[in-house]
C-alpha positions as CSV (number, residue, x, y, z in Angstrom):
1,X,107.4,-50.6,147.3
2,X,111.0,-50.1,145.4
3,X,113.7,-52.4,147.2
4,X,116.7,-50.3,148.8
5,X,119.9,-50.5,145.8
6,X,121.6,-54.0,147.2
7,X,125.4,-54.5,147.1
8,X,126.5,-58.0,147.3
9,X,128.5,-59.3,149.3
10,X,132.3,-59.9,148.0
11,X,132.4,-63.9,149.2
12,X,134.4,-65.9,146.3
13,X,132.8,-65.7,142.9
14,X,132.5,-68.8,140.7
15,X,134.9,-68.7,137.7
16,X,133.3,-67.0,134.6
17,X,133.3,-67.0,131.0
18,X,132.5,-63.1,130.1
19,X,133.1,-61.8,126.4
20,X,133.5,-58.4,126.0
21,X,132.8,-55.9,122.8
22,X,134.3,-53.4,121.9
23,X,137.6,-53.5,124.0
24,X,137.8,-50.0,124.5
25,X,138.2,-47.7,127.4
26,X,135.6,-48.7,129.4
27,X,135.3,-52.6,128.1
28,X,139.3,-53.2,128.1
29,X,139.5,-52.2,131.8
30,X,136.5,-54.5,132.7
31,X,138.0,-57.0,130.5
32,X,141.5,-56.5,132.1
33,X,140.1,-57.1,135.5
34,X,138.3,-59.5,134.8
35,X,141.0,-61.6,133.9
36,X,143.1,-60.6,136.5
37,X,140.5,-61.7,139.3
38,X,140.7,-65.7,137.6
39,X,138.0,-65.0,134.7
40,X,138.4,-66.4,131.3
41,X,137.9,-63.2,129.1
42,X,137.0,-63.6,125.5
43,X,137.3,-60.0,123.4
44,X,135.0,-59.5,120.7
45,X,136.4,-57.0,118.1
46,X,137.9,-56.1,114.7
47,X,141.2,-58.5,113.2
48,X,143.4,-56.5,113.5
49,X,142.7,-55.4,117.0
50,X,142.0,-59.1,118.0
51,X,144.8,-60.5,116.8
52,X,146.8,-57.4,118.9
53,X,145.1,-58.8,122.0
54,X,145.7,-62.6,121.6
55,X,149.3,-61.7,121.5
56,X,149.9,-58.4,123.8
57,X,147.1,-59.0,126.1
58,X,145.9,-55.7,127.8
59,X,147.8,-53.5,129.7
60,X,146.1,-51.5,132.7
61,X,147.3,-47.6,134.1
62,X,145.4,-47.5,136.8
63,X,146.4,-44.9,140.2
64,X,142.9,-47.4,141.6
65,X,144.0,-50.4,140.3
66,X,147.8,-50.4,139.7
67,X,149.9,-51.1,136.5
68,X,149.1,-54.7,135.3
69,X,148.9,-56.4,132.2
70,X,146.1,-59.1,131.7
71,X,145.8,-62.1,129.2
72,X,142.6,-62.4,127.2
73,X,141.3,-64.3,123.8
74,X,139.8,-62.6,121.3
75,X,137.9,-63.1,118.4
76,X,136.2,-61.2,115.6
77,X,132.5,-63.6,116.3
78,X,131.3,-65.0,119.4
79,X,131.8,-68.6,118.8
80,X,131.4,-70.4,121.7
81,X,129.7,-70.5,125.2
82,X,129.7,-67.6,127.7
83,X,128.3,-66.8,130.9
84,X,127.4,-62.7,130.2
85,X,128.6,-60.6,127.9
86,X,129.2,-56.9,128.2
87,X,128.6,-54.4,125.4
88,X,130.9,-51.7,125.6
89,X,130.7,-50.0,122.3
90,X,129.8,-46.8,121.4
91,X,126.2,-45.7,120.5
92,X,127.2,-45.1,116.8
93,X,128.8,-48.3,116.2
94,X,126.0,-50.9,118.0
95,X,124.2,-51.6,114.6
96,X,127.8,-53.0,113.3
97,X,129.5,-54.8,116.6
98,X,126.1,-56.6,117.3
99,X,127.0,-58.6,114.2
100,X,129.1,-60.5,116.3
101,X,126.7,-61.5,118.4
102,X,124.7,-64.1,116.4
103,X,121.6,-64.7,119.1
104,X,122.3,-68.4,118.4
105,X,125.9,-68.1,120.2
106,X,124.7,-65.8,123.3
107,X,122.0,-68.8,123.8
108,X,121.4,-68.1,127.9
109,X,124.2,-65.7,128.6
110,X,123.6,-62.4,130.1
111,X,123.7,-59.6,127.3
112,X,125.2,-56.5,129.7
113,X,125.2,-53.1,127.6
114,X,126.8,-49.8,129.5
115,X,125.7,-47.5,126.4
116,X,124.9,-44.1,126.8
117,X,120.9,-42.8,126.2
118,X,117.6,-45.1,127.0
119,X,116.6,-46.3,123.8
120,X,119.1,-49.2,123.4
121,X,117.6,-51.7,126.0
122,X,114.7,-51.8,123.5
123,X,116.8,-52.7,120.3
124,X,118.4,-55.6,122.2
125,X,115.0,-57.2,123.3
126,X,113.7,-57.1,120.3
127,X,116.7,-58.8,119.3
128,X,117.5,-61.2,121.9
129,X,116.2,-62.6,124.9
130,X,114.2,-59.9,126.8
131,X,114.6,-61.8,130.0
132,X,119.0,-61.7,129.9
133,X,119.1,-58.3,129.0
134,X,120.6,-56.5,131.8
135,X,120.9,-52.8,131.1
136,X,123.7,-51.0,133.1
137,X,125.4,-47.9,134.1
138,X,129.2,-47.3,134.9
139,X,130.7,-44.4,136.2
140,X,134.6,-44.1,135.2
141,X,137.0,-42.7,133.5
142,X,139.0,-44.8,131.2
143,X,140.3,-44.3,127.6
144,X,142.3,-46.3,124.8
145,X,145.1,-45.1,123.8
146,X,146.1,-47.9,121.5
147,X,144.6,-51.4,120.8
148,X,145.5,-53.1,124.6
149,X,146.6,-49.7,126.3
150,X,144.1,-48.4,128.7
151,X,144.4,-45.5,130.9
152,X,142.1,-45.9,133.7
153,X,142.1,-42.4,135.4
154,X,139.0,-41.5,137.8
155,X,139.7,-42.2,141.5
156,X,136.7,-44.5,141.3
157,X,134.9,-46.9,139.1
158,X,131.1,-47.7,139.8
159,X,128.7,-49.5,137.9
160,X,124.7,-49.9,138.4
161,X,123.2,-53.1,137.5
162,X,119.9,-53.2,136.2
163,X,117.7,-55.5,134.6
164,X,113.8,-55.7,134.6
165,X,113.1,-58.7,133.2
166,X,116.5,-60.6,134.4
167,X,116.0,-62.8,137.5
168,X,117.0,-61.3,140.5
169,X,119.8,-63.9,141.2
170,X,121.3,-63.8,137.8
171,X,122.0,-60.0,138.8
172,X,123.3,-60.3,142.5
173,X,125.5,-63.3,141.0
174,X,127.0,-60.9,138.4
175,X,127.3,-57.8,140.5
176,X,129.3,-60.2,143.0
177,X,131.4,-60.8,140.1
178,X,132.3,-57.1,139.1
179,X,132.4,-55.9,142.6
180,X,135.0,-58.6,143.3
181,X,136.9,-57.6,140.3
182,X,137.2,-54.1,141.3
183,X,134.4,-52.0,140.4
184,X,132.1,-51.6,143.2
185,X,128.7,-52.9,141.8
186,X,125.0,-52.2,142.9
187,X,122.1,-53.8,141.6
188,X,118.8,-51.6,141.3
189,X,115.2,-52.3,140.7
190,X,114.1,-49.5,139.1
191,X,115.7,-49.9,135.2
192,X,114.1,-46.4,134.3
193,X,115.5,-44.7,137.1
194,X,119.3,-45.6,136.8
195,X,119.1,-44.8,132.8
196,X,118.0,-41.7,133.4
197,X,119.6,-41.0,136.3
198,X,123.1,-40.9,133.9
199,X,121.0,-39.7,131.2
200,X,120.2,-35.9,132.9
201,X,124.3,-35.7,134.0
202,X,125.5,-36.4,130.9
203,X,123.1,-34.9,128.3
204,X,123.9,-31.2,129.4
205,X,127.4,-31.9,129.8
206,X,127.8,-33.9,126.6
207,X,125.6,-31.0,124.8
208,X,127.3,-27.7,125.8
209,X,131.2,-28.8,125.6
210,X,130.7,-30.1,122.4
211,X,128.3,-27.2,121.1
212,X,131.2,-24.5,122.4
213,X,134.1,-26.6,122.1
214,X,135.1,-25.9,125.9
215,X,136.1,-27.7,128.6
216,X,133.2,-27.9,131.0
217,X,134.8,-25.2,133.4
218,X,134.6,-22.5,130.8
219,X,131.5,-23.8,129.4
220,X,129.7,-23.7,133.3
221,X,131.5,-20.1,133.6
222,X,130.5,-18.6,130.4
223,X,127.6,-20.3,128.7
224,X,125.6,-20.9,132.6
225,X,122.4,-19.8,131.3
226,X,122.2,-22.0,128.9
227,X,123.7,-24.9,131.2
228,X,121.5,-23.7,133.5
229,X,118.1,-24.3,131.3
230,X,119.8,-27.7,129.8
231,X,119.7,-29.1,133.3
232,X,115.9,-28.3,134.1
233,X,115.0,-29.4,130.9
234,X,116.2,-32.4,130.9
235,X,115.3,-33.2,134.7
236,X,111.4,-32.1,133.6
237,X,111.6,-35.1,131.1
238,X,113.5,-37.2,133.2
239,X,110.4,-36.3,135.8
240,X,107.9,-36.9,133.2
241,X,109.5,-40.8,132.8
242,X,109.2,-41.6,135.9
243,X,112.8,-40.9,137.5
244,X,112.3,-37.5,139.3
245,X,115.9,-35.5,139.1
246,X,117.0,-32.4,141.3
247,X,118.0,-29.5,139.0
248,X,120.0,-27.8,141.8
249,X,121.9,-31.0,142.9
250,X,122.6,-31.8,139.2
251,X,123.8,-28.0,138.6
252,X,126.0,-28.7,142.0
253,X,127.8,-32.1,140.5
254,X,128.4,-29.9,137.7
255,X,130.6,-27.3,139.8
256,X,131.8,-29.4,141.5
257,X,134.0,-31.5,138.7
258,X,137.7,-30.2,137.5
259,X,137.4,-27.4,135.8
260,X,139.3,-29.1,132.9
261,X,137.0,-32.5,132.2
262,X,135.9,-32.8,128.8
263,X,132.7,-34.6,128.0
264,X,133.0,-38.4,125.8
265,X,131.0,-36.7,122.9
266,X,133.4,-33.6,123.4
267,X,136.2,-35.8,122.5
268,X,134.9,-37.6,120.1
269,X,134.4,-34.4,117.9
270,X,137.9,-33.4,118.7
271,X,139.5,-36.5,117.6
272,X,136.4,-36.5,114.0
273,X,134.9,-39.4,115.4
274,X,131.2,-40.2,114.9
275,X,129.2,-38.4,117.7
276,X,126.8,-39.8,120.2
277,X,124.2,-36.4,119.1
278,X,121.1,-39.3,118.4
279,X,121.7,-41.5,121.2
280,X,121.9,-38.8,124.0
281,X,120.5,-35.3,122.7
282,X,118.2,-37.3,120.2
283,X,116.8,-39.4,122.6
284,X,115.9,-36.9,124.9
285,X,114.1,-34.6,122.3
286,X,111.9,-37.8,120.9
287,X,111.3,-38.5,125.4
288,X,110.1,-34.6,125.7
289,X,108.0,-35.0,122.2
290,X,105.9,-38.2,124.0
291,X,105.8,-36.0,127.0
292,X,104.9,-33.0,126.1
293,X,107.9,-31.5,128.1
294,X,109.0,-27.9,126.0
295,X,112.9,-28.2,125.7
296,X,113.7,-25.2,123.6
297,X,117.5,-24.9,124.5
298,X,118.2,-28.6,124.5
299,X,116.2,-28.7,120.7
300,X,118.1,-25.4,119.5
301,X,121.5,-26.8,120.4
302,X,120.8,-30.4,119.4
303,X,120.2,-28.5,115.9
304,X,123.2,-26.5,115.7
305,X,125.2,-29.9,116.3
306,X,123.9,-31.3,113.7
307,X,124.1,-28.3,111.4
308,X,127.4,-28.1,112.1
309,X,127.4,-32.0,110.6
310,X,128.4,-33.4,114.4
């Protein structure tokens, strides 16, 4: 039987060592507030950026969180000791930034990756410790405007902790950290079930604002069909791993959002950035193929992305 999700208590949380990398959106805020809450907070990243960091620290807009500016090191290689440390780089860019992770450094520190798709959990096994990877999920909005200049804007900022091979008390421990922090912070038993569960939200999202170039409430107004048949799609192979998803409820989240939010891989292509296409729409298409869930729209538009060279 599946434990309920557990949210730790917020009692005082031992003083940490957490490196974070890829100081972007998502990892500059965590960073940020770790720091602020009495962590030491080592950022791993590129020289230039680094070097921004050990000098400006990073400064926080938050409406949540307030306007704050937090002191960090940084450092282009993890050199010395930590207790966990989060990956917060993009999909594209793992291969690269886990060069600064030499699996000698991490030694018994928690490796914490909030990357989009399944798949990745799998790489870092195989490259580290299987037991201190600790797969997670964060729901927020948060961007980078400049090296140290985040702009935290979602009323909310949530993160699912997961981990099937990571003791139990090495997660509660953790979560008691982040919750503390700020983000309110939940750890789940079921690994599968909280990938996926982000997975089904945000491949259909990610895949029709980025195939029509809209935000999503034009895309939900004039491409529902197709939005429509991207949702059960994806919730049959969800279904098929394991982690059953409500096509209707899904569709409802979806209404439900401003009419003006742009997906991540929507504003990647925007700005010419790499795109996320492998890790989210590719990922589901190899999941259906093992299946053998049909996902004609999802495979037609996943194909006309990368015609398109997205």
């Amino acid at each position: 039987m599946t434990n309920p999700p557990h949210t730790p208590d917020t009692a005082p949380a031992p003083r940490l060592t957490v490196a974070v990398l890829g100081p972007g959106g998502v990892g500059g805020l965590l960073a940020a507030l770790l720091s602020r809450a009495g962590h030491r907070v080592l950022c791993l990243a590129g020289e230039r950026t680094a070097e921004t960091l050990r000098t400006t620290g990073i400064q926080v807009r938050s409406a949540l969180y307030g306007d704050f500016t937090a002191p960090v090191a940084a450092d282009t290689v993890l050199r010395e000791p930590v207790d966990a440390c989060l990956i917060t780089v993009k999909a594209t860019a793992l291969d690269d930034a886990l060069t600064r992770i030499p699996p000698a450094a991490l030694d018994d520190a928690l490796l914490v990756p909030f990357l989009n798709g399944v798949e990745h959990p799998a790489l870092l096994r195989a490259r580290y410790a299987p037991d201190r990877v600790a797969p997670s999920v964060i729901r927020v909005e948060s961007t980078r405007t400049a090296p140290g200049l985040i702009e935290h804007t979602s009323p909310f900022a949530e993160i699912d902790l997961t981990g099937a091979k990571v003791p139990r008390p090495r997660l509660d421990a953790l979560a008691g950290v982040l919750t503390a922090a700020g983000p309110v912070t939940r750890v789940l038993d079921d690994e599968s079930a909280a990938l996926w569960a982000k997975m089904s939200f945000l491949a259909p999202f990610a895949l029709l604002t980025t195939r029509y170039g809209l935000p999503l409430g034009e895309a939900r107004t004039r491409h529902r069909d197709e939005l429509a048949s991207l949702v059960a799609e994806t919730a049959a192979v969800s279904r098929a791993c394991g982690s059953p998803v409500d096509p209707a409820q899904a569709l409802a989240r979806y209404d439900a959002f401003p009419p003006a939010a742009k997906s991540s891989m929507q504003r990647d292509a925007e700005a010419g950035r790499p795109l996320e296409l492998d890790a989210i729409g590719g990922a589901l298409l190899r999941a259906a193929d093992r299946h053998g869930v049909p996902v004609p729209v999802t495979a037609r538009i996943v194909r006309e992305l990368r015609e398109a060279g997205r």
